[in-house]
C-alpha positions as CSV (number, residue, x, y, z in Angstrom):
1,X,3.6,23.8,53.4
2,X,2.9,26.9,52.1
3,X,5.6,27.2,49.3
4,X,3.3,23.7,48.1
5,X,0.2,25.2,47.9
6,X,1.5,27.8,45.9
7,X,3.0,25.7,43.7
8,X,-0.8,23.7,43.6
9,X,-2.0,27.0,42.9
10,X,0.4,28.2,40.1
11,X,0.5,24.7,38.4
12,X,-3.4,25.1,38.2
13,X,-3.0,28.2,36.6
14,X,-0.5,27.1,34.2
15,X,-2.6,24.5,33.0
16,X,-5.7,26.4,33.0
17,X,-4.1,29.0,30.4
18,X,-2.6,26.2,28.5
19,X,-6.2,25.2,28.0
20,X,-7.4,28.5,27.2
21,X,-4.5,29.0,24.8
22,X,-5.6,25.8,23.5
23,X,-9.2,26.7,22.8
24,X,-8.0,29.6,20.9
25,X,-5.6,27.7,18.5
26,X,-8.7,25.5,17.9
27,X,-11.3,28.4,17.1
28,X,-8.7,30.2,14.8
29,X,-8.1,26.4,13.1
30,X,-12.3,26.8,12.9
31,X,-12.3,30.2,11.5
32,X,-9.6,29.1,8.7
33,X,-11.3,26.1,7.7
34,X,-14.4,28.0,7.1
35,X,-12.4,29.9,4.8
36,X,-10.5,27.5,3.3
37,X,-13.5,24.6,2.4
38,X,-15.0,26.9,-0.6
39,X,-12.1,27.2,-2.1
40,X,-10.9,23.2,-1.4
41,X,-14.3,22.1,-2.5
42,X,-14.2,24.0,-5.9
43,X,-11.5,22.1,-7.0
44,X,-13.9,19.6,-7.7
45,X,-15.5,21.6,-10.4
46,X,-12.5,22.5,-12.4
47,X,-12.0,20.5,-15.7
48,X,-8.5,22.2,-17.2
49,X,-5.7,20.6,-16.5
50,X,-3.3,23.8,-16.3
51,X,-5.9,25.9,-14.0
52,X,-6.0,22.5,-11.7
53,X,-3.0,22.4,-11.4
54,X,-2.3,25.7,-10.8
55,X,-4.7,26.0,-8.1
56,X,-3.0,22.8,-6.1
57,X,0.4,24.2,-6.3
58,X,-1.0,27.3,-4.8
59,X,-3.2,26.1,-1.9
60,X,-0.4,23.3,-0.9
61,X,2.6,25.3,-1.5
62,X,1.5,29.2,-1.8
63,X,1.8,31.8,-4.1
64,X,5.4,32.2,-3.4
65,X,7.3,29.1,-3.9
66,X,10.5,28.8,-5.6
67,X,10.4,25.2,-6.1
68,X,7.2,23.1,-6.6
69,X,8.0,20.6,-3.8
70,X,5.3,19.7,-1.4
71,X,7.4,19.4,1.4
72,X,5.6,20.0,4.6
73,X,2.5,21.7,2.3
74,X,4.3,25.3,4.1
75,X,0.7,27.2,3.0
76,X,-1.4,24.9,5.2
77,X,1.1,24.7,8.1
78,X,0.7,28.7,7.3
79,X,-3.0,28.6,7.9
80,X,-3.4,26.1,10.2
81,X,-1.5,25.5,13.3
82,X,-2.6,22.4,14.4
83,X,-2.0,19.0,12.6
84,X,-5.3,17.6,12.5
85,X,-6.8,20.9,10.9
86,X,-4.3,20.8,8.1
87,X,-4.7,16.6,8.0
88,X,-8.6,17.7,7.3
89,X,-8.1,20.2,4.8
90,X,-5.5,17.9,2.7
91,X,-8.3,15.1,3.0
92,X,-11.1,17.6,1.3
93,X,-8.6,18.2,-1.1
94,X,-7.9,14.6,-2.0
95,X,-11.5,14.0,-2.5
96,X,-11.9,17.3,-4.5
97,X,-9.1,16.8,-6.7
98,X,-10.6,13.0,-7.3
99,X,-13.4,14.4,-8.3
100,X,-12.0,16.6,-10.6
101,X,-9.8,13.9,-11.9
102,X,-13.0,11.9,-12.8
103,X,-15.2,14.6,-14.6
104,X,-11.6,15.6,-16.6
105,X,-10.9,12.2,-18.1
106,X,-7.9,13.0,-17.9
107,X,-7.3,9.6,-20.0
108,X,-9.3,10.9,-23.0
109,X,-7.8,14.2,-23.8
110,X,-6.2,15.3,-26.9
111,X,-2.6,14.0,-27.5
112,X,-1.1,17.7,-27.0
113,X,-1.9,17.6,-23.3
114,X,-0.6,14.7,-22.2
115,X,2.7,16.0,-21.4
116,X,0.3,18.3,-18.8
117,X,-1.6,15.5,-17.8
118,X,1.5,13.3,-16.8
119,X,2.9,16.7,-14.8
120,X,-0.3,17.0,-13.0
121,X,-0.1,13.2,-12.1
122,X,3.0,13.2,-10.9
123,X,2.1,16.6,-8.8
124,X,-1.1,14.4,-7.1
125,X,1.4,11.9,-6.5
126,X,4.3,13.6,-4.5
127,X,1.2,15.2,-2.6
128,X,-0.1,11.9,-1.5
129,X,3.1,11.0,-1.0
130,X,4.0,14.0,1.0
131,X,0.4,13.9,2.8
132,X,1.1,10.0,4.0
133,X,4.5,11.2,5.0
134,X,3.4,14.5,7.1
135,X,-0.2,13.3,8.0
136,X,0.1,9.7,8.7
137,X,-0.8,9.4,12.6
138,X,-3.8,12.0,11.7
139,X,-5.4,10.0,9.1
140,X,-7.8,7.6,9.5
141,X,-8.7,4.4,7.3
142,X,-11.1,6.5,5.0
143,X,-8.4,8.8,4.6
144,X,-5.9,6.4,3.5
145,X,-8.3,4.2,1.3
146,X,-8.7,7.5,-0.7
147,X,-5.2,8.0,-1.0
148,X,-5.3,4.4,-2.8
149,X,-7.7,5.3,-4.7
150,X,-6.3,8.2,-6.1
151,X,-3.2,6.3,-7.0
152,X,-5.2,3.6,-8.3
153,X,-6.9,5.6,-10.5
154,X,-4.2,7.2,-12.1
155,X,-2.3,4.2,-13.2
156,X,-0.2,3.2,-10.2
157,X,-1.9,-0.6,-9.4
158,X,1.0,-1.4,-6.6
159,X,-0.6,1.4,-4.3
């Protein structure tokens, strides 16, 4: 009887430190994503091709890759440890780089950087792909509508 009651008492322990660990894996996520939404949202603002890309491969992928695969986005499972903070972040970044997308019309550029146009298109691309792929119980109907629109807009009518 009394060997039970311990056990009570030790399993309410155990799941009242789970929650606190809990807690603080959410108010870290909280603390990141207040750093992180500046720099997301000013992708929205940027109008070069080169510096947009850029600026994706190093907020998906970090400053350190090898490879530009989007595999796993290893600079937001970096920053954020759970999976719905990083399925939030890739969302803003959808939307910013949509916007950026728009303002660049990307479609009307000179004929010299086009070959940098179809790069960054297949970049936004294997990130959506990727996102789907690594987000897809997190995101919602929003999230994937503006994933086909994305696709849409860039030329891919099947999405």
């Amino acid at each position: 009887k009394d060997t039970q009651k311990l056990s009570k008492k030790h399993l309410e322990l155990l799941e009242k430190r789970k929650a606190e660990e809990e807690e603080k894996v959410k108010e870290f996520d909280k603390q990141q994503m207040k750093q992180w939404e500046p720099r997301v949202e000013a992708l929205s603002d940027i109008i070069d091709v080169a510096k947009l890309e850029t600026n994706i491969l190093d907020m998906m992928m970090g400053f350190s890759r090898i490879t530009d695969e989007f595999n796993g986005f290893p600079a937001l499972a970096a920053a954020f440890k759970t999976r719905d903070a990083q399925a939030k972040i890739f969302v803003k970044a959808l939307k910013s780089i949509k916007a950026a997308l728009k303002k660049m019309q990307p479609e009307r550029l000179p004929a010299d950087s086009q070959a940098q146009v179809r790069r960054l298109v297949v970049y936004v691309f294997c990130m959506v792909q990727e996102g789907y792929n690594s987000f897809n119980k997190q995101l919602d109907g929003k999230s994937i509508k503006l994933m086909q629109e994305i696709l849409i807009s860039m030329g891919f009518p099947g999405a």
